[in-house]
NUDOVO-936577 format. One record per residue (C-alpha): residue in three letters; residue number from 1; x, y negated, z. Coordinates in Angstrom, 3 decimals. Example, Ala and Ser with C-alpha at 12.3 -4.5 7.8 and 13.67 -1.06 7.14 Angstrom:
# NUDOVO-936577
NODE:r:k:u:v:w
NODE:Ala:1:12.300:4.500:7.800
NODE:Ser:2:13.670:1.060:7.140
//
This chain:
# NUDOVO-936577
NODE:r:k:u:v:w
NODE:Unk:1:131.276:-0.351:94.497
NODE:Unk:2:131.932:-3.244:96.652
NODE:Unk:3:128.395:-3.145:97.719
NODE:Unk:4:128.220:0.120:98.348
NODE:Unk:5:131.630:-0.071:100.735
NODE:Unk:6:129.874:-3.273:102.461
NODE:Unk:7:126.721:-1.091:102.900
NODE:Unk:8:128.724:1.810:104.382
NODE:Unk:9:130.395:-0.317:106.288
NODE:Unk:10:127.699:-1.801:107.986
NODE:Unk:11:126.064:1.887:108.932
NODE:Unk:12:129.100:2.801:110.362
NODE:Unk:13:128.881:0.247:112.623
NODE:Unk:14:125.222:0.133:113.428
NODE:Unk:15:125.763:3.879:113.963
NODE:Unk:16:128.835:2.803:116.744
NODE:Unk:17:126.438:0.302:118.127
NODE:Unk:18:124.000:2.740:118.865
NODE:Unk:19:126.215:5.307:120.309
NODE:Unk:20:127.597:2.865:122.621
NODE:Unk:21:123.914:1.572:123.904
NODE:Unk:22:122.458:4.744:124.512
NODE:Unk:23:125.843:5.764:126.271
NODE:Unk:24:125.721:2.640:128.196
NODE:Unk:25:122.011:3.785:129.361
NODE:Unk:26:122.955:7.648:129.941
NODE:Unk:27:125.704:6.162:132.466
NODE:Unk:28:123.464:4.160:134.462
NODE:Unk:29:120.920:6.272:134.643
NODE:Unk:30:123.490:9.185:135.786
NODE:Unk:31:125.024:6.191:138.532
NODE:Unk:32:121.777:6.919:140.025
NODE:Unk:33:121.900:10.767:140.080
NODE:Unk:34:125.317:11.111:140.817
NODE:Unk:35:124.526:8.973:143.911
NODE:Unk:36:121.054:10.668:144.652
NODE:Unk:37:121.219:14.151:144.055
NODE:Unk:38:124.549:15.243:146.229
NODE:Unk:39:124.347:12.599:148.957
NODE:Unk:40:120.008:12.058:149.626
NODE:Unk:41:120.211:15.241:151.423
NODE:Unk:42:122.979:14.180:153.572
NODE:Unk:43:121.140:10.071:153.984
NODE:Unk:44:118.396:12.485:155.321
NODE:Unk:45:120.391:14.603:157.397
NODE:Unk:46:121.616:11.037:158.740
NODE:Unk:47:118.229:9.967:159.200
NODE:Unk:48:117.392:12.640:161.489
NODE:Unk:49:115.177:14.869:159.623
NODE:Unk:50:114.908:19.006:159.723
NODE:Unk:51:115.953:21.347:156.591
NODE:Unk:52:111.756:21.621:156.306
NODE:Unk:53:111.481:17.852:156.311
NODE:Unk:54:114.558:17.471:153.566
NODE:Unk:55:112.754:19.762:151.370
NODE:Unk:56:109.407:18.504:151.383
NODE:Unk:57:110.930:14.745:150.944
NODE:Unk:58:113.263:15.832:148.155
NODE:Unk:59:110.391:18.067:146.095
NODE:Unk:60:107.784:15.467:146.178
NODE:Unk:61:109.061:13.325:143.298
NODE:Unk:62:109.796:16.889:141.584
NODE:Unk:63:105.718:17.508:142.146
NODE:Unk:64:104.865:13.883:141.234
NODE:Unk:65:106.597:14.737:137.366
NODE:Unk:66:103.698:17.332:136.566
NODE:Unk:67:101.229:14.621:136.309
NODE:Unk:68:102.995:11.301:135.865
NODE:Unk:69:105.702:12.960:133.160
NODE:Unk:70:103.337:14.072:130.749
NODE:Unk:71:100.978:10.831:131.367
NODE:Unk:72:103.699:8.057:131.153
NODE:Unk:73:105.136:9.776:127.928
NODE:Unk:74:101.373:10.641:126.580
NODE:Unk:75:100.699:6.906:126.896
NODE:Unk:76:104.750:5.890:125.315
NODE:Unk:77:103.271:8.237:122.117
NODE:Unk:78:100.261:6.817:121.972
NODE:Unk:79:101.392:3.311:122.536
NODE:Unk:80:104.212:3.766:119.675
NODE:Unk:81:106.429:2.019:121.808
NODE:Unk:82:109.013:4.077:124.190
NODE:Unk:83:111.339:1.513:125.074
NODE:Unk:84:108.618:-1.209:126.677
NODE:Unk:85:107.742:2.089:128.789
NODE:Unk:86:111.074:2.661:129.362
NODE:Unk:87:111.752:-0.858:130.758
NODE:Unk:88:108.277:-1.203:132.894
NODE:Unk:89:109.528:1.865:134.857
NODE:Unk:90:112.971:1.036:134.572
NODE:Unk:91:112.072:-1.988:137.309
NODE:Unk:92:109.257:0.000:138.880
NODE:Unk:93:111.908:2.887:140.317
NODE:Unk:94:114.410:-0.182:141.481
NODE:Unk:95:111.530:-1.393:143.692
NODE:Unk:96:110.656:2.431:145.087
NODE:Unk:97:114.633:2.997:146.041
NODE:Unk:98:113.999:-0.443:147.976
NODE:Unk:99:111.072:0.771:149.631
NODE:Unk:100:112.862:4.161:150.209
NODE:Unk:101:115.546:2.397:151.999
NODE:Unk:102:113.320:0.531:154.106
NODE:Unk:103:110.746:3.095:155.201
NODE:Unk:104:110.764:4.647:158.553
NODE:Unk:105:109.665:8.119:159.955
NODE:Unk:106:108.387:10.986:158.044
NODE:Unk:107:105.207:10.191:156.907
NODE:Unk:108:106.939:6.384:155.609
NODE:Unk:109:109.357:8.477:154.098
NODE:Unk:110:107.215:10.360:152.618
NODE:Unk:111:104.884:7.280:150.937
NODE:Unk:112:108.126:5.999:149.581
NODE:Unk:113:108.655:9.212:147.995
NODE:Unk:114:105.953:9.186:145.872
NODE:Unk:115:106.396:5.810:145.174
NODE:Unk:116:109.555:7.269:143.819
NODE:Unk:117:108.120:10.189:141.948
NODE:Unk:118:105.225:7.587:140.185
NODE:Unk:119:108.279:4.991:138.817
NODE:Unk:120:111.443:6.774:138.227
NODE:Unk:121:110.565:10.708:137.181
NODE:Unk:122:109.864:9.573:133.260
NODE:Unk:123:113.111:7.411:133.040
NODE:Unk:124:115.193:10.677:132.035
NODE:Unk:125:112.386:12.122:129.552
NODE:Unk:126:112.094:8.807:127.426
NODE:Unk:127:115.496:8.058:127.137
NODE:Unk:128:116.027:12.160:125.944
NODE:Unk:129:113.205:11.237:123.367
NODE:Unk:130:114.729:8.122:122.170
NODE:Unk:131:118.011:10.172:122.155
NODE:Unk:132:115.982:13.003:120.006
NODE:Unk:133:115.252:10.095:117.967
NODE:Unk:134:119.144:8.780:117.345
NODE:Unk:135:119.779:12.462:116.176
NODE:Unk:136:117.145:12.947:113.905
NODE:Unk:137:117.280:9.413:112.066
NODE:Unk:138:121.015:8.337:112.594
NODE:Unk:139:122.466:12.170:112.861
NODE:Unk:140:124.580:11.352:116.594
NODE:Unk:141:125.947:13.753:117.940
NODE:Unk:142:123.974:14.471:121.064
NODE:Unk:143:126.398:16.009:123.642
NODE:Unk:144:128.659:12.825:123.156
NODE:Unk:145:126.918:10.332:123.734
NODE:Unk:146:125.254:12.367:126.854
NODE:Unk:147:128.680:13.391:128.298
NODE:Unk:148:129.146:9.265:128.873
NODE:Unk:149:126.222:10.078:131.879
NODE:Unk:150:128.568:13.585:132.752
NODE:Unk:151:131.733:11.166:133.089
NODE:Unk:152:129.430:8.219:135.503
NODE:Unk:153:127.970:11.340:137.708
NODE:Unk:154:131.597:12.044:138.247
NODE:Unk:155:132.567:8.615:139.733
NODE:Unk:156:129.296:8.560:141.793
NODE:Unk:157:129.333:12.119:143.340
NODE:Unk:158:133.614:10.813:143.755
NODE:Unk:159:133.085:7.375:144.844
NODE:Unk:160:130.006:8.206:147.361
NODE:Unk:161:131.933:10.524:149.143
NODE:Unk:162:134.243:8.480:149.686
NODE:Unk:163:132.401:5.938:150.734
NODE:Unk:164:130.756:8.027:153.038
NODE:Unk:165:133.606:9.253:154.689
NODE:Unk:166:134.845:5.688:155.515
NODE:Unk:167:131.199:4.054:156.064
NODE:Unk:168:129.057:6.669:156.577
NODE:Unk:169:125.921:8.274:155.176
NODE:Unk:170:123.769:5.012:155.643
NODE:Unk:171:126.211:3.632:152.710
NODE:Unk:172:124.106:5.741:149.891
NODE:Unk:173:120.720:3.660:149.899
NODE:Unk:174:122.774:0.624:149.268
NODE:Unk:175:124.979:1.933:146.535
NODE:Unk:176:121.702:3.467:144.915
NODE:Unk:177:119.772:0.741:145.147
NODE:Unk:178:122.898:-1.128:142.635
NODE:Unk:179:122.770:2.372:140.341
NODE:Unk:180:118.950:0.893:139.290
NODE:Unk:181:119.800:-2.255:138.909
NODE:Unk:182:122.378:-1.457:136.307
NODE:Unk:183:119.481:0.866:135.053
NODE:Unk:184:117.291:-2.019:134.450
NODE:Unk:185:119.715:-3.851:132.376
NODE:Unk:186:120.885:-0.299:130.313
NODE:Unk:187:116.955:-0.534:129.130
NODE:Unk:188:116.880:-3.703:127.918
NODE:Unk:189:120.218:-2.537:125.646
NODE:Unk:190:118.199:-0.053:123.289
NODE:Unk:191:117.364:-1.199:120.022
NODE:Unk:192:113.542:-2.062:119.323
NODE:Unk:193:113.003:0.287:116.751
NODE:Unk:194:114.333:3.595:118.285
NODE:Unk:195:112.141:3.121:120.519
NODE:Unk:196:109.068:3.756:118.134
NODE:Unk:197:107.488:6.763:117.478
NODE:Unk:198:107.209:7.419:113.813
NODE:Unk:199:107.431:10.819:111.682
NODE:Unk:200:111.131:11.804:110.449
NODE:Unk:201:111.922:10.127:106.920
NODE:Unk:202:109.814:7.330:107.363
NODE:Unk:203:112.130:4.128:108.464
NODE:Unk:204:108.869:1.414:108.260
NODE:Unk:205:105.484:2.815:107.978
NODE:Unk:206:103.649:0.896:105.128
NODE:Unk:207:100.388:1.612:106.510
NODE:Unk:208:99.012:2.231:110.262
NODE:Unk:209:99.312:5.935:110.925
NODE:Unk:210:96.072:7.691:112.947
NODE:Unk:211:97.408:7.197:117.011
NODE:Unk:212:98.593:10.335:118.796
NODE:Unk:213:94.970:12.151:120.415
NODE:Unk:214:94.851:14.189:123.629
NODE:Unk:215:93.907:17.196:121.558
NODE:Unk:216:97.264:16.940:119.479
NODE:Unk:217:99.033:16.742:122.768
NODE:Unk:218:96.955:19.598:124.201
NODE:Unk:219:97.721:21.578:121.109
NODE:Unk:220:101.388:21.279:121.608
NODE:Unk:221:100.987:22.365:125.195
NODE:Unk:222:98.760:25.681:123.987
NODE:Unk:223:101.103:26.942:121.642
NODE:Unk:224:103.000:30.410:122.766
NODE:Unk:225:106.207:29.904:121.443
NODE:Unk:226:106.678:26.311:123.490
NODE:Unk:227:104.973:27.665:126.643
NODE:Unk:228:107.845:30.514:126.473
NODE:Unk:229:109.958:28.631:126.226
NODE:Unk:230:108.857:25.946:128.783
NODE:Unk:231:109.096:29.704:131.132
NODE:Unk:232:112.573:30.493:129.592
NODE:Unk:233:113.802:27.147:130.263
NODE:Unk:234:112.178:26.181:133.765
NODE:Unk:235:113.269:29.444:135.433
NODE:Unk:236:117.009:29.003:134.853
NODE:Unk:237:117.091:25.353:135.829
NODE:Unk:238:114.995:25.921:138.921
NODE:Unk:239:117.459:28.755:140.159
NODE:Unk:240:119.443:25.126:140.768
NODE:Unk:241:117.396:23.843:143.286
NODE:Unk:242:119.344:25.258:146.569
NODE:Unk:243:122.124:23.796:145.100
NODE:Unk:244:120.475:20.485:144.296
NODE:Unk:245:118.621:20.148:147.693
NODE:Unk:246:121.055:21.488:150.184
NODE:Unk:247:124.359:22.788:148.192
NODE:Unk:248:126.347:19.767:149.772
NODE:Unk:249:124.904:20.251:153.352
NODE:Unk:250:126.342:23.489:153.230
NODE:Unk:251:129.610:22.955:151.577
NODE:Unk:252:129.582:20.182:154.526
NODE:Unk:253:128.753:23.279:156.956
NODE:Unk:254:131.281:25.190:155.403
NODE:Unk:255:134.164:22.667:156.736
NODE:Unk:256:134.395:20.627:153.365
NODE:Unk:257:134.976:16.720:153.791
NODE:Unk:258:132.683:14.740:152.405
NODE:Unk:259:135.265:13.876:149.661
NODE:Unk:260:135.667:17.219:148.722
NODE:Unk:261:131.807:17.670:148.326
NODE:Unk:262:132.130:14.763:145.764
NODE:Unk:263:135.359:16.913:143.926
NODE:Unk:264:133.362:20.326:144.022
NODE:Unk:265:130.318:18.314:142.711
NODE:Unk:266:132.714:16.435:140.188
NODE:Unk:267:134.454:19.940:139.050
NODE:Unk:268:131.118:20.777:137.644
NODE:Unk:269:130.615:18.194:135.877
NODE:Unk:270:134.042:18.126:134.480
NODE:Unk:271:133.183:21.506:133.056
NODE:Unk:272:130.039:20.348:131.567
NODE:Unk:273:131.576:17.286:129.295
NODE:Unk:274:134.162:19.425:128.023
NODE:Unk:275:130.994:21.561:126.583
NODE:Unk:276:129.381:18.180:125.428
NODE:Unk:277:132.256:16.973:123.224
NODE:Unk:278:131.975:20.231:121.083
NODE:Unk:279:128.360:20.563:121.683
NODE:Unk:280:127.549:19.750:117.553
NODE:Unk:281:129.401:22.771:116.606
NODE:Unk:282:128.551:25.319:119.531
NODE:Unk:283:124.987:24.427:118.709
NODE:Unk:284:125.272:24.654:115.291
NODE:Unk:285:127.115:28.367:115.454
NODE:Unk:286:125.140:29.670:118.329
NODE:Unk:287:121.714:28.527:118.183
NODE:Unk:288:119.615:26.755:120.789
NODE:Unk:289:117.482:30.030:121.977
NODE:Unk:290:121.033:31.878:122.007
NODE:Unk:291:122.244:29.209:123.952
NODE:Unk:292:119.804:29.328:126.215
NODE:Unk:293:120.026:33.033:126.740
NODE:Unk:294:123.740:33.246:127.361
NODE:Unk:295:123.349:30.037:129.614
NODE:Unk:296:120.977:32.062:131.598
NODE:Unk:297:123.534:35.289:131.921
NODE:Unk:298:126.092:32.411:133.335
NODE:Unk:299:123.304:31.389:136.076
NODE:Unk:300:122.888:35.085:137.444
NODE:Unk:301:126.791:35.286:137.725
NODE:Unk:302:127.287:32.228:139.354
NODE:Unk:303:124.413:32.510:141.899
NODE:Unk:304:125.084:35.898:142.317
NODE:Unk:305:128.820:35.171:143.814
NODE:Unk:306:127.816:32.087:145.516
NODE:Unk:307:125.583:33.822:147.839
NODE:Unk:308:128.878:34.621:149.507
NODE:Unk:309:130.311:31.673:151.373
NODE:Unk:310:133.615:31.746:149.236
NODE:Unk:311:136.478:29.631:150.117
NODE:Unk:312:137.315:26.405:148.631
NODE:Unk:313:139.261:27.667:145.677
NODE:Unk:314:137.168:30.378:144.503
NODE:Unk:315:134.069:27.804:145.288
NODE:Unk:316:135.793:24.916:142.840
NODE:Unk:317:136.573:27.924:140.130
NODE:Unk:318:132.751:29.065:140.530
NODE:Unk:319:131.847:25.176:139.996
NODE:Unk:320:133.224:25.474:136.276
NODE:Unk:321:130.400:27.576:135.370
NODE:Unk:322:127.841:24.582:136.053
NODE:Unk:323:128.918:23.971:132.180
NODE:Unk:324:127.355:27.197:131.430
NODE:Unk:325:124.227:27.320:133.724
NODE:Unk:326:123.235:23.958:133.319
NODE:Unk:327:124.797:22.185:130.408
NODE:Unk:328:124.577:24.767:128.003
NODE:Unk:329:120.732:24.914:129.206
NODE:Unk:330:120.217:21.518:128.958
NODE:Unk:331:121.853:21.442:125.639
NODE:Unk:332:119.416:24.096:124.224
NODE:Unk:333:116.541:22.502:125.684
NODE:Unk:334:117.365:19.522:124.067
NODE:Unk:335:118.128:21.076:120.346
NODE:Unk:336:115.131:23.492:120.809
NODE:Unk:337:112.736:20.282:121.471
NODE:Unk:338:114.488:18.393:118.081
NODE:Unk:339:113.693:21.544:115.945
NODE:Unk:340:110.470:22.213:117.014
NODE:Unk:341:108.541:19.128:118.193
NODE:Unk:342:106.944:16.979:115.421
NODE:Unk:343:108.497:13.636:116.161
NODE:Unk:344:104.823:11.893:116.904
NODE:Unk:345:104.728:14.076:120.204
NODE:Unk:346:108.127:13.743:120.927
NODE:Unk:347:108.308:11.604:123.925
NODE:Unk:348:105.147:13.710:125.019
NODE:Unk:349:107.175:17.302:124.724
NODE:Unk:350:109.725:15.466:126.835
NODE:Unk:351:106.887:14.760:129.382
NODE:Unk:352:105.575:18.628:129.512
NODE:Unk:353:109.129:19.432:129.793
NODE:Unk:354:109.807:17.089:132.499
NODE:Unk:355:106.525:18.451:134.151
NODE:Unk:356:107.039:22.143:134.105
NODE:Unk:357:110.768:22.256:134.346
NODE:Unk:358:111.864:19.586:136.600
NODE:Unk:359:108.413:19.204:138.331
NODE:Unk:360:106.345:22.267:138.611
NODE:Unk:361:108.752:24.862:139.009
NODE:Unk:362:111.766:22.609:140.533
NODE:Unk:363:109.813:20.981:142.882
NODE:Unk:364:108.428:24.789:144.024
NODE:Unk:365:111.496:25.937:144.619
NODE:Unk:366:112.372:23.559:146.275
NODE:Unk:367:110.065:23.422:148.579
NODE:Unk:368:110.504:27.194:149.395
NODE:Unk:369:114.337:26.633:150.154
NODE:Unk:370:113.808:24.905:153.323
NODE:Unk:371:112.466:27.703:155.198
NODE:Unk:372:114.808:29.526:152.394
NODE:Unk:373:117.807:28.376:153.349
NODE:Unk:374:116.800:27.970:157.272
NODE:Unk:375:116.938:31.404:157.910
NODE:Unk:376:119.330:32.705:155.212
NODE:Unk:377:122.010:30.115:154.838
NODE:Unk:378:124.262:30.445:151.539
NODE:Unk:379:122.873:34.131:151.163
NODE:Unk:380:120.075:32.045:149.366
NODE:Unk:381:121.804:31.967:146.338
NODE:Unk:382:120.754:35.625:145.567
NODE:Unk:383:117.293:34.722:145.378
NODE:Unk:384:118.298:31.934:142.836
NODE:Unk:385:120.007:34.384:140.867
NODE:Unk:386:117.140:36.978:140.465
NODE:Unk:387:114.938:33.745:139.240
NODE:Unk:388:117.724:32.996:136.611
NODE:Unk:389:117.341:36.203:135.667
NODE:Unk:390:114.044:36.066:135.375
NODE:Unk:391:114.615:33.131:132.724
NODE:Unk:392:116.854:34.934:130.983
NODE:Unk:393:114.643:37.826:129.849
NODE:Unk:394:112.114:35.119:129.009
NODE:Unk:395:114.875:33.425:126.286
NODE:Unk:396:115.570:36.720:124.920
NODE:Unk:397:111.506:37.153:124.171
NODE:Unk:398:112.063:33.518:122.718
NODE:Unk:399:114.791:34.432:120.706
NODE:Unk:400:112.640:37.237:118.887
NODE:Unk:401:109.385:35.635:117.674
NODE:Unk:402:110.840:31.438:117.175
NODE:Unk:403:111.862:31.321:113.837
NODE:Unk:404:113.035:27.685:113.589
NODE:Unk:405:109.841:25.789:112.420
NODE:Unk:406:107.388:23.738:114.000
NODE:Unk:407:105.772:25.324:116.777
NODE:Unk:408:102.970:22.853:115.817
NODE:Unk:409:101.991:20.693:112.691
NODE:Unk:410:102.459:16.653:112.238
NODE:Unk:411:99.298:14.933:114.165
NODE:Unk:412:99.187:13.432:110.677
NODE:Unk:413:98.986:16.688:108.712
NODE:Unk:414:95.682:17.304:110.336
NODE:Unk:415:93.975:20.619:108.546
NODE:Unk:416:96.969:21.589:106.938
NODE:Unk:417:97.980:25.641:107.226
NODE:Unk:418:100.808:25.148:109.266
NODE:Unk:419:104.527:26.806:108.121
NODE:Unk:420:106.463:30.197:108.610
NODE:Unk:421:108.050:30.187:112.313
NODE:Unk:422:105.001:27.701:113.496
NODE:Unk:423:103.364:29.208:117.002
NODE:Unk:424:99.934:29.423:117.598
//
């Protein structure tokens, strides 16, 4: 008995241990978004450059994820090791915020960017995949160990605008530059072997398994029921992009202080980590593809009423449904890929996800907001909301042919029929 308490024991706190690593990486890594995302486009602004310019700048790391996502976390897969990747990239993106800071003029600006796009756009997807990993083998609870990132984009989006207001916009390069160099150190933090890609239920492979192929990637990127939902998924986050690329520029033309950008950004997000800390059992009640769908009803409401310039107080009540069109997205996403991605092409789902969602379809809409938002101001938001909507119909097609399997087999269970619910 005693060895059995000693052995519990010991779980329990290599369980705690791991919660508080991947935690400790999750805030980092959202130090850096919390200081990038809301306060880039104003740097810009500060810099000098149009609403056209700002867009193209801010979409080309979104276009660099369609080929370096699904490459870096191809070769993580294949490699077996995700946290080596993790940490190579992990100093590569601290050197490409350096080079942002220093560049000058468009086309500088513009280099930098991509130097951006090529180091720090498969940070987020590997350490989701090592996450997937924690839930499958240790059963953590996803949303709260993720709502530790929710609570550090707070006090970046807070403390930034602060900062700005008493320093200026020229402050944000500086304070991102420190957000990846905490980064670097949150990598070296995860534990060896989460960072390995092996098969659920098997703790130490006794014998070599056969390396992840292109084709077994390929095959995970043919199958209909991940491409839907790849459609499902993409088109409600990417009805966030005015809000992403130019929501605090016009809060900012609205009359908001540059501290009350940070609040209205920080509301949001407030919203969204009171969803994380009960995300196990609204998950486990609703569903991921149900999730998804009602997540995508929130996004049409909430574009659809912010495409009036509201004042501050309806704008801050409106900013509680970023819980809804975001975090209860991002939550599905996340459960959907756990269910029904083999764990061999796990980091590589995260890749294609990374690709489509935040690359591909992100980075287009983005890129059509500048002229978007040029000549239509906050009215924009009703275009966002018809392209929610457009998501939405896609997770309700989702939600009628997934069935909870595999949506492809084990690269190891080669020319085996594959199960009930299985796409293909």
């Amino acid at each position: 008995m005693e060895g059995l308490a000693s052995q519990h024991s010991a779980t329990q706190a290599g369980t705690r241990s791991l919660v508080l690593r991947l935690g400790f990486l999750y805030a980092v890594l959202f130090l850096i978004i919390g200081c990038y995302l809301p306060y880039v486009p104003v740097w810009l602004k500060w810099r000098a450059f149009t609403a056209d310019e700002i867009a193209i700048l801010l979409a080309t790391p979104l276009f660099g994820r369609i080929l370096v996502a699904p490459t870096m976390t191809f070769v993580a897969d294949r490699l077996g090791n995700r946290r080596v990747v993790l940490i190579v990239l992990a100093w590569a993106s601290l050197a490409s915020y350096a080079a942002l800071w220093v560049a000058g003029g468009f086309w500088q600006m513009l280099l930098a960017m991509v130097f951006v796009a090529l180091a720090s756009t498969t940070l987020m997807p590997l350490t989701e995949t090592i996450a997937i990993a924690g839930i499958r083998r240790a059963r953590l609870d996803y949303g709260r160990i993720r709502l530790w990132g929710s609570l550090s984009f707070i006090a970046a989006s807070l403390g930034v605008g602060v900062a700005i207001q008493y320093a200026g916009a020229g402050v944000v390069l500086p304070l991102l530059l420190a957000a990846a160099t905490l980064t670097v150190f949150g990598t070296y933090f995860i534990p060896r072997e989460l960072g390995e890609a092996r098969p659920l239920g098997s703790p130490a492979p006794a014998a070599p398994q056969r390396r992840l192929r292109v084709s077994d990637a390929i095959a995970l990127a043919r199958s209909p029921l991940f491409i839907l939902f790849l459609a499902a998924a993409s088109l409600v986050h990417g009805s966030h992009a005015l809000l992403y690329a130019f929501g605090s520029l016009h809060w900012r033309a609205q009359g908001f202080s540059g501290g009350t950008v940070g609040a209205l950004w920080s509301i949001g997000v407030v919203a969204e980590i009171a969803l994380f800390a009960v995300s196990g059992r609204v998950v486990g009640r609703v569903g991921p593809v149900r999730l998804l769908i009602v997540a995508g009803m929130a996004t049409v409401a909430r574009w659809s009423l912010m495409a009036f310039d509201l004042p501050l107080w309806a704008t801050a009540m409106l900013q509680t449904l970023h819980a809804m069109s975001f975090g209860a997205a991002h939550l599905a996403a996340i459960h959907f890929l756990t269910h029904a991605v083999p764990e061999d092409r796990s980091a590589t789902a995260q890749g294609l996800y990374s690709a489509v969602v935040a690359g591909l379809v992100m980075g287009t809409v983005t890129l059509v907001c500048g002229p978007l938002y040029s000549r239509l101001g906050g009215e924009a938001y009703a275009v966002m909301a018809v392209l929610a909507a457009a998501g939405t119909v896609a997770a309700m097609l989702l939600s009628q042919r997934w069935t909870g399997g595999l949506v492809v087999g084990h690269a190891q269970e080669e020319g085996q029929p594959q199960r009930a619910g299985e796409g293909g």
